[in-house]
C-alpha positions in Angstrom: 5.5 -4.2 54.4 8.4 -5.8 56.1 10.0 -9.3 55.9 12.6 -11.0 58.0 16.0 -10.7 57.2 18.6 -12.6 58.8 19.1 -14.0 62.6 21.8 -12.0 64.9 23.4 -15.5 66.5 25.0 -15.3 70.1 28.1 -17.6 70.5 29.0 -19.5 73.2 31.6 -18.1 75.7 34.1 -20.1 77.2 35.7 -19.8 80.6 39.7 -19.8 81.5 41.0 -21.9 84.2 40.8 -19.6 86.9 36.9 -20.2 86.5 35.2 -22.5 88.6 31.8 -24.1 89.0 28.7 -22.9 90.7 29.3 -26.4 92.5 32.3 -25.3 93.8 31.9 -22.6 96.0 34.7 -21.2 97.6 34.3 -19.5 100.9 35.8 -16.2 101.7 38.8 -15.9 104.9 38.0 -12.6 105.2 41.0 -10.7 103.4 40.2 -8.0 100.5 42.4 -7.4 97.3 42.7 -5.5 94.4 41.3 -8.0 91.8 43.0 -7.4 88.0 40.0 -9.0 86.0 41.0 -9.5 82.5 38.0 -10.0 80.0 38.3 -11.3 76.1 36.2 -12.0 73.1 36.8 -13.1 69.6 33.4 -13.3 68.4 32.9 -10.0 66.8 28.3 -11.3 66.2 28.4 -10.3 70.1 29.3 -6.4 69.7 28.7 -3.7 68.6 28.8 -2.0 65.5 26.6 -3.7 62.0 27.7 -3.7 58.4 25.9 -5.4 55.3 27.6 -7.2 52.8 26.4 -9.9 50.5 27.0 -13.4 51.9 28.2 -16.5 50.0 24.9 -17.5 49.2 24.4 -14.1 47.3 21.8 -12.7 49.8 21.6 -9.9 51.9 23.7 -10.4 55.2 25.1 -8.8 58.3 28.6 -8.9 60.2 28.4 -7.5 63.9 31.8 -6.0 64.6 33.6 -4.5 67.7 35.2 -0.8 67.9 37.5 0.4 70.4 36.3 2.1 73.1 33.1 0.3 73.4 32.0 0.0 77.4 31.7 -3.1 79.9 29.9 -2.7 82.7 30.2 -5.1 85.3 28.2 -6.3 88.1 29.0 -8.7 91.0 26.7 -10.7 93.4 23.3 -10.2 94.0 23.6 -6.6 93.8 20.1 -5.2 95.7 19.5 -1.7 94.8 22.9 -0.9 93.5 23.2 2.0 91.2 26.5 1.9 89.7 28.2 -1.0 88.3 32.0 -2.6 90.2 33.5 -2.1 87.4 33.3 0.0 83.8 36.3 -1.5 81.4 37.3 0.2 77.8 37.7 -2.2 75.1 41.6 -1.3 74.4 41.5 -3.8 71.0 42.6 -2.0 67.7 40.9 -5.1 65.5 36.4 -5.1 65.3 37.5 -9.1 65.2 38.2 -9.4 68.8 38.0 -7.2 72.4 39.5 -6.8 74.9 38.8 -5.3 78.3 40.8 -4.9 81.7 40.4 -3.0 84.6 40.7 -3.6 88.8 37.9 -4.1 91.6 38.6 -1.9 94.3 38.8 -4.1 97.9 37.2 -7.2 97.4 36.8 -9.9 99.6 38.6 -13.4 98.3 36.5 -16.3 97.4 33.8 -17.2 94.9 32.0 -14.4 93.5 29.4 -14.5 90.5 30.2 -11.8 87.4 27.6 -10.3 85.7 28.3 -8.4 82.4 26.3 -5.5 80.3 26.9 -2.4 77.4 27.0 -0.2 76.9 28.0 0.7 80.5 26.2 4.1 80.0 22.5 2.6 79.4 22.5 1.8 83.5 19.4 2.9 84.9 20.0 1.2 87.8 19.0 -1.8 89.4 16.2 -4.2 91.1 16.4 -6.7 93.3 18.8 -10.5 92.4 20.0 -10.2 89.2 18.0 -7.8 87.6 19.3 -4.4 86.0 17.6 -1.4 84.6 18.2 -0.3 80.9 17.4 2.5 79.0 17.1 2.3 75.1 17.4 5.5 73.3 14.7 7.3 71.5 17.2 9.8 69.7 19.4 7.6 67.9 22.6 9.1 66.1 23.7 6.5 63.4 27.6 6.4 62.0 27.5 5.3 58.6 25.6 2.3 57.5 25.3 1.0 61.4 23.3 1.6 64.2 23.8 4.0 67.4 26.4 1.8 69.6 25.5 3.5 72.6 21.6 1.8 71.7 22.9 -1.4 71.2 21.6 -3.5 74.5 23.8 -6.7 75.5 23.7 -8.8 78.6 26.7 -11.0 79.2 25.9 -14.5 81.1 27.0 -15.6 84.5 30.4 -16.2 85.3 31.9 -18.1 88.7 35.3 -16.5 90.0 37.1 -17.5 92.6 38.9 -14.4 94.2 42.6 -15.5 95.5 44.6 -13.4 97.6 47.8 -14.6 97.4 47.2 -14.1 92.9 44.2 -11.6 93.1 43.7 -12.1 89.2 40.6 -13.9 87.2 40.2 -13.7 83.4 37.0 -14.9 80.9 37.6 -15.7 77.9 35.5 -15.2 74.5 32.5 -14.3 77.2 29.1 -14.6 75.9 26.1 -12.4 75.7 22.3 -12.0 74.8 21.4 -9.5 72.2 18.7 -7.7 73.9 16.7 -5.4 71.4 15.5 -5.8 67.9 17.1 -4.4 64.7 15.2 -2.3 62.0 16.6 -2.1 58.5 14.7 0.7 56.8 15.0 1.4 53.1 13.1 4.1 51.4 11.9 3.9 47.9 10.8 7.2 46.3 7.6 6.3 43.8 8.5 8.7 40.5 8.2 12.2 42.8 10.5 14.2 40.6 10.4 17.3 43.4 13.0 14.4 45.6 14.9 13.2 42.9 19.2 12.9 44.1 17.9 14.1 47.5 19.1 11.9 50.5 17.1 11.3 54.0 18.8 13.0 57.1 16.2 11.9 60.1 13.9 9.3 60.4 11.1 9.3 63.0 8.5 5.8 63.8 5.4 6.5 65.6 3.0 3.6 66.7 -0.4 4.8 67.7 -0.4 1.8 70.0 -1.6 2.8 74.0 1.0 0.4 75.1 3.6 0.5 72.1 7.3 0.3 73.5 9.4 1.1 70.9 11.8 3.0 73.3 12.0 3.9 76.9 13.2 1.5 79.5 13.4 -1.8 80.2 14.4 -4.3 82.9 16.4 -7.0 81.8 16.4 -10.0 84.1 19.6 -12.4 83.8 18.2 -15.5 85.4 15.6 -15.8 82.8 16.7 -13.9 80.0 14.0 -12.0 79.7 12.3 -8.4 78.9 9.9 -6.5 81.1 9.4 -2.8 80.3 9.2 -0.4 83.0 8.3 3.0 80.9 7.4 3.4 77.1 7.5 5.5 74.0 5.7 4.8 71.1 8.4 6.7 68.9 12.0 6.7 68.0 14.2 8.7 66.1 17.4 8.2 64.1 19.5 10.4 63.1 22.1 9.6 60.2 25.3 10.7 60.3 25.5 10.2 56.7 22.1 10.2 55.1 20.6 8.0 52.9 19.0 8.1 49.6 15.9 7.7 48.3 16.7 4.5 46.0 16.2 1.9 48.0 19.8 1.1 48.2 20.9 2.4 51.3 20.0 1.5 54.7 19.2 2.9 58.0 19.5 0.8 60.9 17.3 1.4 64.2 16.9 -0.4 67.7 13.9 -0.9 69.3 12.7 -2.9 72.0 11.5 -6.4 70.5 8.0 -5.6 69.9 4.6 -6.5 67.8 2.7 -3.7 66.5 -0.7 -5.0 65.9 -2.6 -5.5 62.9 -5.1 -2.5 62.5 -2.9 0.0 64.2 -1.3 2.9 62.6 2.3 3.5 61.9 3.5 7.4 60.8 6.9 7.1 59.3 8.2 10.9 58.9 11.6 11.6 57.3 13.1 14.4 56.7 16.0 15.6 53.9 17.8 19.4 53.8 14.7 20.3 51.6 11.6 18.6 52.6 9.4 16.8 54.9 8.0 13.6 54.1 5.5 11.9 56.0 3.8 8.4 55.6 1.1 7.6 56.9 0.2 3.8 57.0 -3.5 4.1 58.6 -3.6 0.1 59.0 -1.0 -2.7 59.1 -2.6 -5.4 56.9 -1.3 -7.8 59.2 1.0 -7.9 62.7 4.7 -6.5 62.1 6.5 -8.0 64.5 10.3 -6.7 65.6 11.5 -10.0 67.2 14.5 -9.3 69.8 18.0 -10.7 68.7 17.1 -10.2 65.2 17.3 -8.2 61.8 14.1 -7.5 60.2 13.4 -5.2 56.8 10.5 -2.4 56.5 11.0 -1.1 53.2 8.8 2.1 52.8 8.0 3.4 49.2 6.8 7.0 48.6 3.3 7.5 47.2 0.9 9.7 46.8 -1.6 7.5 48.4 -0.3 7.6 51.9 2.4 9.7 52.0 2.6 13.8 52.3 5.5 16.4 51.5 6.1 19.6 53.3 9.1 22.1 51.8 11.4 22.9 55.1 
């Protein structure tokens, strides 16, 4: 059983003054520079690492925060078959309230260019074609406590018009904005009176869809003109690994990424988790209805330990 949590909301960027419109077009005179680019947000629901608290209201809610060291990869132009991006920038920023990246493109010819932003820079499969890049989404994922893998957390940042000067080779963005590209799985496990897992915790967690077509993992083109999905290979499984485990209460959480996704009423889903001591697997022969993973969202799949559906092995 699952319900929907909470909406993940992208914020509106906003561009410096160096920034101009796509109406204004600047043509190039030939020269190349070293272009310092300078790139800042403040809006900490755009990256990268989740926490729960309880909100205001008293309900369940999440804060998306940033870390130092988190990866900007950036793209410029209509890049063709380019495999590697201009630019990869460190976010140097000590506070998960705010980033901030810098780095320098290498010989670039002056005039207007169009920016195009991604992270984590290391999920670059490569690219296709105007505006369209190539992402993988992990199916190991290693979780730090109570978040999810940062290195699986897909954003795309929007468009951005710079106009290259050589005589002040610098251009800066400000609080840029990005698309939250996958789906967010809370799982909680609830352990049904089995005295044999009593105080243990959960170390691994694996979801398998017996879907042909399932794409819980695997990789995915992400096209920036329409802001949209298309998946190029798929896995009907992924994995999390937690750095510190959860127990079997119900009151800790596990957070995976998938790709947004509808597993279809009728289908199977095989939930196996493992502790230090035992196996458990749960077997969930039909959904009763569609479970759907929407993208840019938080959804719950709370799992409760039976012995209807569920099996356990000792290690």
């Amino acid at each position: 059983m699952y319900k929907h949590i909470i909406s993940v909301f992208v914020l509106a960027g906003m561009l410096s003054s160096c920034l101009e419109s796509k109406d204004e077009l600047v043509p190039s005179t030939g020269a190349k520079v070293d272009l310092t680019l300078s790139i800042s947000s403040v809006s900490p629901a755009t990256k990268t690492v989740i926490e729960e608290h309880t909100g205001d209201d008293g309900k369940t809610a999440f804060s998306i925060k940033w870390a130092k060291g988190d990866k900007l990869g950036v793209l410029l132009d209509s890049w063709g078959s380019k495999q590697e991006p201009a630019l990869v920038m460190d976010n140097t920023s000590a506070s998960t309230e705010s980033a901030s990246f810098q780095g320098i493109i290498r010989d670039i010819l002056d005039g207007s260019h169009f920016l195009y932003t991604f992270s984590p820079a290391s999920a670059l499969l490569g690219t296709e074609g105007e505006n369209k890049i190539n992402l993988a989404i992990p199916t190991e994922q290693h979780l730090p406590n109570n978040s999810f893998d940062p290195t699986a957390d897909l954003v795309a940042g929007k468009s951005y018009h710079i106009v290259v000067k050589a005589n002040n080779p610098f251009a800066e963005i400000s609080n840029i904005r990005f698309s939250r590209i996958l789906a967010t799985i809370i799982v909680r496990v609830v352990n049904n009176g089995k005295k044999n897992l009593e105080g243990e915790k959960i170390r691994k967690i694996t979801l398998t869809s017996n879907m042909a077509d399932a794409a819980l993992t695997g990789s995915i083109q992400w096209d920036y003109a329409s802001e949209s999905i298309s998946v190029l290979s798929a896995n009907n499984s992924v994995t999390a690994i937690l750095e510190s485990p959860i127990s079997i209460d119900g009151e800790s959480s596990a957070f995976i990424l998938v790709n947004p996704i509808t597993l279809s009423k009728g289908s199977s889903l095989v939930v196996t988790m493992e502790t230090d001591k035992h196996r458990i697997t749960k077997t969930i022969s039909s959904l009763p209805q569609d479970l759907v993973f929407p993208g840019n969202n938080v959804s719950a799949l709370k799992l409760t330990i039976t012995d209807a559906d569920t099996m356990i092995e000792e290690l």
